[in-house]
mmJSON file of the N, C-alpha and C atoms, coordinates in Angstrom:
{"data_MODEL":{"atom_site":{
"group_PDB":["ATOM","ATOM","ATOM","ATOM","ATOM","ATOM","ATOM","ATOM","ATOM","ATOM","ATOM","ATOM","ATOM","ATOM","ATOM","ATOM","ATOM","ATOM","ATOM","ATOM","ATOM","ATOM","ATOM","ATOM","ATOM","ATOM","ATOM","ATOM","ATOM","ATOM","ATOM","ATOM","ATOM","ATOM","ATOM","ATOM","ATOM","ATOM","ATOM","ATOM","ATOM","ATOM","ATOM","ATOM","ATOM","ATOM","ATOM","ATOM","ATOM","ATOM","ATOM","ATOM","ATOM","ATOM","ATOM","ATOM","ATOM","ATOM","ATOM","ATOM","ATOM","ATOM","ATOM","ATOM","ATOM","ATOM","ATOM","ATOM","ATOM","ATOM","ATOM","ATOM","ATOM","ATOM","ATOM","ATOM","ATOM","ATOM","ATOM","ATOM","ATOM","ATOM","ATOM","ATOM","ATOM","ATOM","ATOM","ATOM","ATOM","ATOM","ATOM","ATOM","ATOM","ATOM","ATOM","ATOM","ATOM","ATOM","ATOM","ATOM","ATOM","ATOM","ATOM","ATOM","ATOM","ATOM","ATOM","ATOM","ATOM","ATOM","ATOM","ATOM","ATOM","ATOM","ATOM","ATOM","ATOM","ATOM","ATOM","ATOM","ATOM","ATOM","ATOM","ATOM","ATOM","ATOM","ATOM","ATOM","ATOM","ATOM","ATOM","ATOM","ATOM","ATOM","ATOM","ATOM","ATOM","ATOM","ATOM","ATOM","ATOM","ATOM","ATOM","ATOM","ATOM","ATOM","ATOM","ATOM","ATOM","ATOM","ATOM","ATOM","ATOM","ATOM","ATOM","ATOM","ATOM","ATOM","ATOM","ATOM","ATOM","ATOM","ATOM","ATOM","ATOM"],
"id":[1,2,3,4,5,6,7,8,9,10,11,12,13,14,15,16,17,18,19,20,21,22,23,24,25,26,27,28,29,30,31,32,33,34,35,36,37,38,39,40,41,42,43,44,45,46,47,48,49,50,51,52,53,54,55,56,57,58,59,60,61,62,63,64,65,66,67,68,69,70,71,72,73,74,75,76,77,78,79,80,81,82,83,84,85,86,87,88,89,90,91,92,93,94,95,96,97,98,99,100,101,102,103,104,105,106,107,108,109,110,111,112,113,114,115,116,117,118,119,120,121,122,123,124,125,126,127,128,129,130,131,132,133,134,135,136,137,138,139,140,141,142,143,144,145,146,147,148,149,150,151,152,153,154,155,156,157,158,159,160,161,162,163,164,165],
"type_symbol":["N","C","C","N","C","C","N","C","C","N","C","C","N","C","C","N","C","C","N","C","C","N","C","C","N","C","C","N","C","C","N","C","C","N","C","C","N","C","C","N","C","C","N","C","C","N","C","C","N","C","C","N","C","C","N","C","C","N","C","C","N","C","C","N","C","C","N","C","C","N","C","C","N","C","C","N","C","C","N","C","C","N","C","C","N","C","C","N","C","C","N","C","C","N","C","C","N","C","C","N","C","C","N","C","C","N","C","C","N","C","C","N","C","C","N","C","C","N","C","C","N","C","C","N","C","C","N","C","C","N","C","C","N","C","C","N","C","C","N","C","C","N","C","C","N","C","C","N","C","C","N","C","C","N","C","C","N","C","C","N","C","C","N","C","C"],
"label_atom_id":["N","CA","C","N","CA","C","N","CA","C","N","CA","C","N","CA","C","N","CA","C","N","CA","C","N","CA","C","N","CA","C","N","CA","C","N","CA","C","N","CA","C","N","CA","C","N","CA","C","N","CA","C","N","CA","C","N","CA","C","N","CA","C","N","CA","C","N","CA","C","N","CA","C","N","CA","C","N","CA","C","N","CA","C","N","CA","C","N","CA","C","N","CA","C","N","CA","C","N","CA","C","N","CA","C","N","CA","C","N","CA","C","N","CA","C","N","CA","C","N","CA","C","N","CA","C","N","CA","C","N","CA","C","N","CA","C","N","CA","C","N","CA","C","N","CA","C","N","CA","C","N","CA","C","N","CA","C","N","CA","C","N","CA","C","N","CA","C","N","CA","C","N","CA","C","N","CA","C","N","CA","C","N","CA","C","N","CA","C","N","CA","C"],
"label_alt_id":[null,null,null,null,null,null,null,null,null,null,null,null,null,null,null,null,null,null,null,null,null,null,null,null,null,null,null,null,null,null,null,null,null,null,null,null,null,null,null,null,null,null,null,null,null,null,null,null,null,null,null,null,null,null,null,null,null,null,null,null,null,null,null,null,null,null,null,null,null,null,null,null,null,null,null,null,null,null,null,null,null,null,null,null,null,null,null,null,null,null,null,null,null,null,null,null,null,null,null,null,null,null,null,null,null,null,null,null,null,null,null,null,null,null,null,null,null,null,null,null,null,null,null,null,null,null,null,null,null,null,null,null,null,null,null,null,null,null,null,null,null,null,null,null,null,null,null,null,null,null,null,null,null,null,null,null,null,null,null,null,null,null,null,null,null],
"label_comp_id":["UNK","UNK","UNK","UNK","UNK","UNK","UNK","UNK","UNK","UNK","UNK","UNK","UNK","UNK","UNK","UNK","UNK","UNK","UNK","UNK","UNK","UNK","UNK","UNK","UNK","UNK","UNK","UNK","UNK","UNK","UNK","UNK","UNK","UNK","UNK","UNK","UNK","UNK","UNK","UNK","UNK","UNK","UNK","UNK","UNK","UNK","UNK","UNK","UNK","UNK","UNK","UNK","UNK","UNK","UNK","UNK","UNK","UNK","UNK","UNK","UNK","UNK","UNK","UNK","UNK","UNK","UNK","UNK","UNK","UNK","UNK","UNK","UNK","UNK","UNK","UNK","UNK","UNK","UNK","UNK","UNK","UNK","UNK","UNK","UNK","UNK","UNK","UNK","UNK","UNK","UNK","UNK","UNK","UNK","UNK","UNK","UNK","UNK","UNK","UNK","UNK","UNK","UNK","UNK","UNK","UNK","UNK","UNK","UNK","UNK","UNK","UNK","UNK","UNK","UNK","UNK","UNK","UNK","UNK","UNK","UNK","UNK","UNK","UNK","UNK","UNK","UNK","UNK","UNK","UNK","UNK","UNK","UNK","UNK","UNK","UNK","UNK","UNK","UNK","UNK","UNK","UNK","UNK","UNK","UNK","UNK","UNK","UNK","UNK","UNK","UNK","UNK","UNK","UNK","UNK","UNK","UNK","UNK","UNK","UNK","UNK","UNK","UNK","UNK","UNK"],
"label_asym_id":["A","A","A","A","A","A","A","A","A","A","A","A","A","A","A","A","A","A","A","A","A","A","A","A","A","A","A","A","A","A","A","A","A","A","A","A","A","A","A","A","A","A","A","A","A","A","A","A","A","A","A","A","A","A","A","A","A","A","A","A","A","A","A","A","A","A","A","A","A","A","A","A","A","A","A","A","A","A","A","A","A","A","A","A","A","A","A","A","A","A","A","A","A","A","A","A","A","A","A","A","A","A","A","A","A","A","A","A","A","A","A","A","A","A","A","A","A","A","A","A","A","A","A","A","A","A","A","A","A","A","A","A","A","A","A","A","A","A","A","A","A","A","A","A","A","A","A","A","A","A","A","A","A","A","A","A","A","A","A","A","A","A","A","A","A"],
"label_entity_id":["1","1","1","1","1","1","1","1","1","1","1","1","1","1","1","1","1","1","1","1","1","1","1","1","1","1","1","1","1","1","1","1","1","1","1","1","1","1","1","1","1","1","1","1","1","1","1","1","1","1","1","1","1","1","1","1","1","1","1","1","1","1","1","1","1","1","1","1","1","1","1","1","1","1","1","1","1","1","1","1","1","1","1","1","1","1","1","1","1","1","1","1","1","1","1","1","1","1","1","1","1","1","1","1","1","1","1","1","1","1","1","1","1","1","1","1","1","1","1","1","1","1","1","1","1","1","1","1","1","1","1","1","1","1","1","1","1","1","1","1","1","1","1","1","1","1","1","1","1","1","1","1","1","1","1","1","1","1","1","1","1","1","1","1","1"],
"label_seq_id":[1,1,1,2,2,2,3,3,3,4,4,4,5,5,5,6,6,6,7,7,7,8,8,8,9,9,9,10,10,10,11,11,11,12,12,12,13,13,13,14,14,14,15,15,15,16,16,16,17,17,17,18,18,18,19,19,19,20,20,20,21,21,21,22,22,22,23,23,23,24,24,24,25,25,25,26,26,26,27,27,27,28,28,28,29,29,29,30,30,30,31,31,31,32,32,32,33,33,33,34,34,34,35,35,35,36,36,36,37,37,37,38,38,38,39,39,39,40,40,40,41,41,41,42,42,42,43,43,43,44,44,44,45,45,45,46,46,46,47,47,47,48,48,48,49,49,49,50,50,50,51,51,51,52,52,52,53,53,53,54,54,54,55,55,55],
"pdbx_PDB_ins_code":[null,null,null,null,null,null,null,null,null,null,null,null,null,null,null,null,null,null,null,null,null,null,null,null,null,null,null,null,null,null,null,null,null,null,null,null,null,null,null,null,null,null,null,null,null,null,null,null,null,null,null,null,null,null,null,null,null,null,null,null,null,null,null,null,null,null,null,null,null,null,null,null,null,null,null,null,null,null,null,null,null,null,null,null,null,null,null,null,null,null,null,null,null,null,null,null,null,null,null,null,null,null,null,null,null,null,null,null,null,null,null,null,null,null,null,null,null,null,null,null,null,null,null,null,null,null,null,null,null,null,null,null,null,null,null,null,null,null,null,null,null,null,null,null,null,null,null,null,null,null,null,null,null,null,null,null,null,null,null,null,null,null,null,null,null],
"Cartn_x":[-45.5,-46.79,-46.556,-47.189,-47.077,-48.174,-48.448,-49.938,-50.926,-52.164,-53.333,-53.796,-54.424,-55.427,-56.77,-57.709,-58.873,-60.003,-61.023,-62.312,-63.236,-63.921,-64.693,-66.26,-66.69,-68.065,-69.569,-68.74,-69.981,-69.748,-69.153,-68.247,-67.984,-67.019,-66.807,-65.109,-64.942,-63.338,-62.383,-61.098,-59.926,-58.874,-58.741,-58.136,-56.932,-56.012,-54.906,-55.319,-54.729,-54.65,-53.176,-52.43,-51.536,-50.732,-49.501,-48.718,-49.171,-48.833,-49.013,-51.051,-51.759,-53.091,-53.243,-52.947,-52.839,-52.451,-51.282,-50.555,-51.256,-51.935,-53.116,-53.964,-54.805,-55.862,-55.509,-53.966,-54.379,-53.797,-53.133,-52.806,-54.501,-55.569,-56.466,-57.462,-56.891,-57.866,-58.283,-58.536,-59.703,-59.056,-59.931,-59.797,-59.861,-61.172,-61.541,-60.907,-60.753,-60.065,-61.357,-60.926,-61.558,-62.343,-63.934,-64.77,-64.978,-64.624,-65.013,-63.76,-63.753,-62.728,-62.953,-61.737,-61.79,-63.407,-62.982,-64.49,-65.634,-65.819,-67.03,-67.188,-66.439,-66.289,-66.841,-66.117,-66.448,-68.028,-68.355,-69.97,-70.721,-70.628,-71.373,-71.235,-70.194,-70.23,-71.213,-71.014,-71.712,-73.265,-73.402,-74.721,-75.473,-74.508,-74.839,-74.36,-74.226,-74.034,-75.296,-76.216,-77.057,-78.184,-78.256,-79.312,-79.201,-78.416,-78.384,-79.08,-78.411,-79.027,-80.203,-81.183,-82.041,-83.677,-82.847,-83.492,-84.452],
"Cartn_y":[-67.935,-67.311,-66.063,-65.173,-64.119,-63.454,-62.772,-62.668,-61.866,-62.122,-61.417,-60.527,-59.548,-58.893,-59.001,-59.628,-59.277,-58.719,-58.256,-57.644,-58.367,-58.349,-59.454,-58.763,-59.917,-59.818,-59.563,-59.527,-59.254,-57.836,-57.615,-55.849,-55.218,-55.533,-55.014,-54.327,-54.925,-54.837,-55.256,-54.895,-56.117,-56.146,-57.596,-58.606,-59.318,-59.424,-60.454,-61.848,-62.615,-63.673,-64.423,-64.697,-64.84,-66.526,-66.269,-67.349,-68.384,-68.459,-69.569,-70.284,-69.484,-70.009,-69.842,-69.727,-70.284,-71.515,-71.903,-73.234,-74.352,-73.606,-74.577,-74.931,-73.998,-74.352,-74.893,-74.918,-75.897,-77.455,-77.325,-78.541,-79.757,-78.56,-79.147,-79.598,-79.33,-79.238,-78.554,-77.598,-76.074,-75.595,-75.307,-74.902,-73.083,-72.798,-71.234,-70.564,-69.579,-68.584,-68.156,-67.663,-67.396,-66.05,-65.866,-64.807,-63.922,-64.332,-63.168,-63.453,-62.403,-61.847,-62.49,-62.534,-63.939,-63.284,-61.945,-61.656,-62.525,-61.956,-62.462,-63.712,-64.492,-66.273,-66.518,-65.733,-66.021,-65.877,-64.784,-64.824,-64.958,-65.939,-67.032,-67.979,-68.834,-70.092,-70.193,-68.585,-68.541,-68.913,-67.834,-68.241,-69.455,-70.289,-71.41,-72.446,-72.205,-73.28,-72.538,-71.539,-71.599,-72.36,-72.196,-72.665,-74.019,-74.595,-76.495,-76.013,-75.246,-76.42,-75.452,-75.143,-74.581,-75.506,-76.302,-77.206,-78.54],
"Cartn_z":[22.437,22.751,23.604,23.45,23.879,24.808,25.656,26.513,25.769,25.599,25.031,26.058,25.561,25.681,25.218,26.342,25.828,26.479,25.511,25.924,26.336,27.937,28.071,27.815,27.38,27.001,27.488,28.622,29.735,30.6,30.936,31.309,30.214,29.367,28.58,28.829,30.133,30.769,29.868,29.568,28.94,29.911,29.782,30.684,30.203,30.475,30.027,30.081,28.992,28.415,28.709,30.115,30.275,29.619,29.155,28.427,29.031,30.82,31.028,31.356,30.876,31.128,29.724,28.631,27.192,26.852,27.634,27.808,28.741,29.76,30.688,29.476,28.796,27.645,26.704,26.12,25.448,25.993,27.104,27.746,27.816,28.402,28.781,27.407,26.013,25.162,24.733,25.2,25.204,23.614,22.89,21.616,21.588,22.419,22.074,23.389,23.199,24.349,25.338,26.646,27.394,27.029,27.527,26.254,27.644,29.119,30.147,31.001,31.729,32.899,33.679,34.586,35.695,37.136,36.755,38.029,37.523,36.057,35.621,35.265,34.972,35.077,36.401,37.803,38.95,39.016,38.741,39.185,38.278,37.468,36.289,37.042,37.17,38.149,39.1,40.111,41.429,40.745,40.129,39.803,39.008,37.952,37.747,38.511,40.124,40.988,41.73,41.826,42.826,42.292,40.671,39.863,40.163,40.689,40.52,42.249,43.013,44.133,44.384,43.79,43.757,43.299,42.49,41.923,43.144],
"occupancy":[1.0,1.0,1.0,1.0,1.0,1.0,1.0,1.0,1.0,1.0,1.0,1.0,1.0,1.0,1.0,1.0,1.0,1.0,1.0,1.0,1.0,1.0,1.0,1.0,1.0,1.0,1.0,1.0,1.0,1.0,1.0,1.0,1.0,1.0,1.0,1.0,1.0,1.0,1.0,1.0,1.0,1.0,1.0,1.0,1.0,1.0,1.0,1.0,1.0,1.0,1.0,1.0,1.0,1.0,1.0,1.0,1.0,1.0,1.0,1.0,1.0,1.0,1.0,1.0,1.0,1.0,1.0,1.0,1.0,1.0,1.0,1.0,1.0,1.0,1.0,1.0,1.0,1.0,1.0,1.0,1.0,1.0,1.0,1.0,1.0,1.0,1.0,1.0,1.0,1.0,1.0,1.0,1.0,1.0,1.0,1.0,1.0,1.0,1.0,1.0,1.0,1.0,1.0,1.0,1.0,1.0,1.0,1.0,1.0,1.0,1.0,1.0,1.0,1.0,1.0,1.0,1.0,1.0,1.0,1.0,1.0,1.0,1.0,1.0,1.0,1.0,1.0,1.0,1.0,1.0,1.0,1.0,1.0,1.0,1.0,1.0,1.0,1.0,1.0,1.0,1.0,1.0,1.0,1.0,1.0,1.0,1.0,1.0,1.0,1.0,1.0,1.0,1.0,1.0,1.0,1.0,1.0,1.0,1.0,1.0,1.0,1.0,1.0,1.0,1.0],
"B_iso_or_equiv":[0.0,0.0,0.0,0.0,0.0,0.0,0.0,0.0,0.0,0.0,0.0,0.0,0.0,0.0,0.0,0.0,0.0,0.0,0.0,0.0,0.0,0.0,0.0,0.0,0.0,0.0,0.0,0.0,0.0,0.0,0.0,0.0,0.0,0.0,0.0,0.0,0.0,0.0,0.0,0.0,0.0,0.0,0.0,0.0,0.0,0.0,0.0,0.0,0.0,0.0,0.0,0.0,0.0,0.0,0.0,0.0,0.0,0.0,0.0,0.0,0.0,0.0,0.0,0.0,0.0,0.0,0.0,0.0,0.0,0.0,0.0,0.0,0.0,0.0,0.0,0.0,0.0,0.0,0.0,0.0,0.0,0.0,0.0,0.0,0.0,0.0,0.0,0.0,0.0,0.0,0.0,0.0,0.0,0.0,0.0,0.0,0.0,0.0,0.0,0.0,0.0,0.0,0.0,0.0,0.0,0.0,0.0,0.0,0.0,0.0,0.0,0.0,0.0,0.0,0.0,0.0,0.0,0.0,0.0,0.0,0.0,0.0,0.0,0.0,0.0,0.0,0.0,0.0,0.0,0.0,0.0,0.0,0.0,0.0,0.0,0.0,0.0,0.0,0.0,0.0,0.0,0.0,0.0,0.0,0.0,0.0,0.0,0.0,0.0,0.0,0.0,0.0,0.0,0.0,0.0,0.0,0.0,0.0,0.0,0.0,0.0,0.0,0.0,0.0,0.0],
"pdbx_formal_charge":[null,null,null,null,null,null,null,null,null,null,null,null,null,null,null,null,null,null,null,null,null,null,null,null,null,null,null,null,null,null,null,null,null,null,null,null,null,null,null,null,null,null,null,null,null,null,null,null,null,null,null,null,null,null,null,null,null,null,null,null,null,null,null,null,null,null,null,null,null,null,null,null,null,null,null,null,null,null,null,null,null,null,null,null,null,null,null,null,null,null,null,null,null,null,null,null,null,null,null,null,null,null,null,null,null,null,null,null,null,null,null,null,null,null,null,null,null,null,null,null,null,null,null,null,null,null,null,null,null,null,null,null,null,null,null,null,null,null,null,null,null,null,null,null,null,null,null,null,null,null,null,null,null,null,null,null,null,null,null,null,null,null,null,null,null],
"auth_seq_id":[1,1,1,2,2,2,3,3,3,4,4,4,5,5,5,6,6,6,7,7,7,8,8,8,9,9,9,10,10,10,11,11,11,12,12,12,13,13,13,14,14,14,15,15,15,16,16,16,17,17,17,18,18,18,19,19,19,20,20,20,21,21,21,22,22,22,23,23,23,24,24,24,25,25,25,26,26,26,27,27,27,28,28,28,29,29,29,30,30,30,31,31,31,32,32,32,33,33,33,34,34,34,35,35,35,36,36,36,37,37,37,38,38,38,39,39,39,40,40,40,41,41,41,42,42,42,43,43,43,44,44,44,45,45,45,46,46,46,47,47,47,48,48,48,49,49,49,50,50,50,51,51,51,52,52,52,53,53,53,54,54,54,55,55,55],
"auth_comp_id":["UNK","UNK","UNK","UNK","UNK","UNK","UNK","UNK","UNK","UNK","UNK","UNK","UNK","UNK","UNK","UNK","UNK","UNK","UNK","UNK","UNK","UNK","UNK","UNK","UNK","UNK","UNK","UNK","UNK","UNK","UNK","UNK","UNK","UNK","UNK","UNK","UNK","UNK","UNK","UNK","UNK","UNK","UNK","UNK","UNK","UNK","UNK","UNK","UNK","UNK","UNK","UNK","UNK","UNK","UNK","UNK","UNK","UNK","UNK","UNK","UNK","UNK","UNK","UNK","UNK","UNK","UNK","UNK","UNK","UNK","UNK","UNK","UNK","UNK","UNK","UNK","UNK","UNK","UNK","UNK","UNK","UNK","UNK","UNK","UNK","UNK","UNK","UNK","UNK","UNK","UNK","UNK","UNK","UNK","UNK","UNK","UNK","UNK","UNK","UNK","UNK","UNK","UNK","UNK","UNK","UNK","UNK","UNK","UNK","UNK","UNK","UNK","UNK","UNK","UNK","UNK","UNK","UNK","UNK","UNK","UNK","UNK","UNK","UNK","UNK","UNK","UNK","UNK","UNK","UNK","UNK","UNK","UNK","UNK","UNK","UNK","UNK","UNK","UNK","UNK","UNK","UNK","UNK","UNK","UNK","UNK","UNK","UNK","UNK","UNK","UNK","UNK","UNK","UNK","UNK","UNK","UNK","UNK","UNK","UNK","UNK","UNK","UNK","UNK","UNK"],
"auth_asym_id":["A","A","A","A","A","A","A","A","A","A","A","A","A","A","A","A","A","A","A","A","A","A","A","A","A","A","A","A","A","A","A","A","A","A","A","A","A","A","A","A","A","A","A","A","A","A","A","A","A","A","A","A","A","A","A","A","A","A","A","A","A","A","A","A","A","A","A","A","A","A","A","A","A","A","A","A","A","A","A","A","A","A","A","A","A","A","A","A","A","A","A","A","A","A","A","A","A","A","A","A","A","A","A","A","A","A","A","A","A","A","A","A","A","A","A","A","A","A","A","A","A","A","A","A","A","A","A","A","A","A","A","A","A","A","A","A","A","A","A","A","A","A","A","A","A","A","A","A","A","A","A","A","A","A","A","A","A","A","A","A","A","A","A","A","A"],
"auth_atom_id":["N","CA","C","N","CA","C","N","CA","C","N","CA","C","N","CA","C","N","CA","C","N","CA","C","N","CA","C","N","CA","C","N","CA","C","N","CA","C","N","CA","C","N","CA","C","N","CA","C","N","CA","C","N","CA","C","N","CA","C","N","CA","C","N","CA","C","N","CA","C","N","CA","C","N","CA","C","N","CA","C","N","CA","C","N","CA","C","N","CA","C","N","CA","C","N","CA","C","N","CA","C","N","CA","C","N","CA","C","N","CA","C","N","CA","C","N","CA","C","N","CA","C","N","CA","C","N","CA","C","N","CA","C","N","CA","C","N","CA","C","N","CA","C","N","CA","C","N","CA","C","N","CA","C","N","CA","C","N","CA","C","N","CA","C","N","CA","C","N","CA","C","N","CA","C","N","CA","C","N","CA","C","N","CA","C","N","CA","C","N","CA","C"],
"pdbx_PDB_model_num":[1,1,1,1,1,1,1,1,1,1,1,1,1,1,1,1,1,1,1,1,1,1,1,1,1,1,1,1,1,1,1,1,1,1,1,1,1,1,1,1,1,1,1,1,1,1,1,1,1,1,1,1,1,1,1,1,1,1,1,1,1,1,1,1,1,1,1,1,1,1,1,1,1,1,1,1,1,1,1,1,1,1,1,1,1,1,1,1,1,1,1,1,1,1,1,1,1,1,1,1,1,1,1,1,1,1,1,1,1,1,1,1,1,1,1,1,1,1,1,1,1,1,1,1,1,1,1,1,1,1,1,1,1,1,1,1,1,1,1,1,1,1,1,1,1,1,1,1,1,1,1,1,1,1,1,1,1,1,1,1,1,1,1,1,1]
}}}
C-alpha cells in the first residue's frame, strides 16, 4: 500500500491517506476511505458532540 492523496469534501483541501491509517481501517473493518481532512473530521465531531448535549 502506498499513501493516498485525497480531496476532502468539505474544504476542498487534499490530505494524505497515510499507509499506516489505511492499515488502522482496514484492521478496524472500515470498508470506505476517509471523505474529510483530519481538521474537518475534528470539527464535525465537535459539532456532533454539542448536538447530543444540547439535547
Amino acid at each position: 500500500m502506498a499513501d493516498k492523496t485525497i480531496v476532502c469534501k468539505d474544504c476542498g483541501k487534499e490530505f494524505i491517506f497515510t499507509e499506516g491509517e489505511q492499515a488502522f481501517y482496514k484492521e478496524k473493518g472500515f470498508e470506505n476511505e476517509p471523505q474529510r481532512c483530519p481538521d474537518c473530521r475534528k470539527k464535525r465531531k465537535e459539532r456532533n458532540n454539542d448536538r447530543r448535549f444540547r439535547r
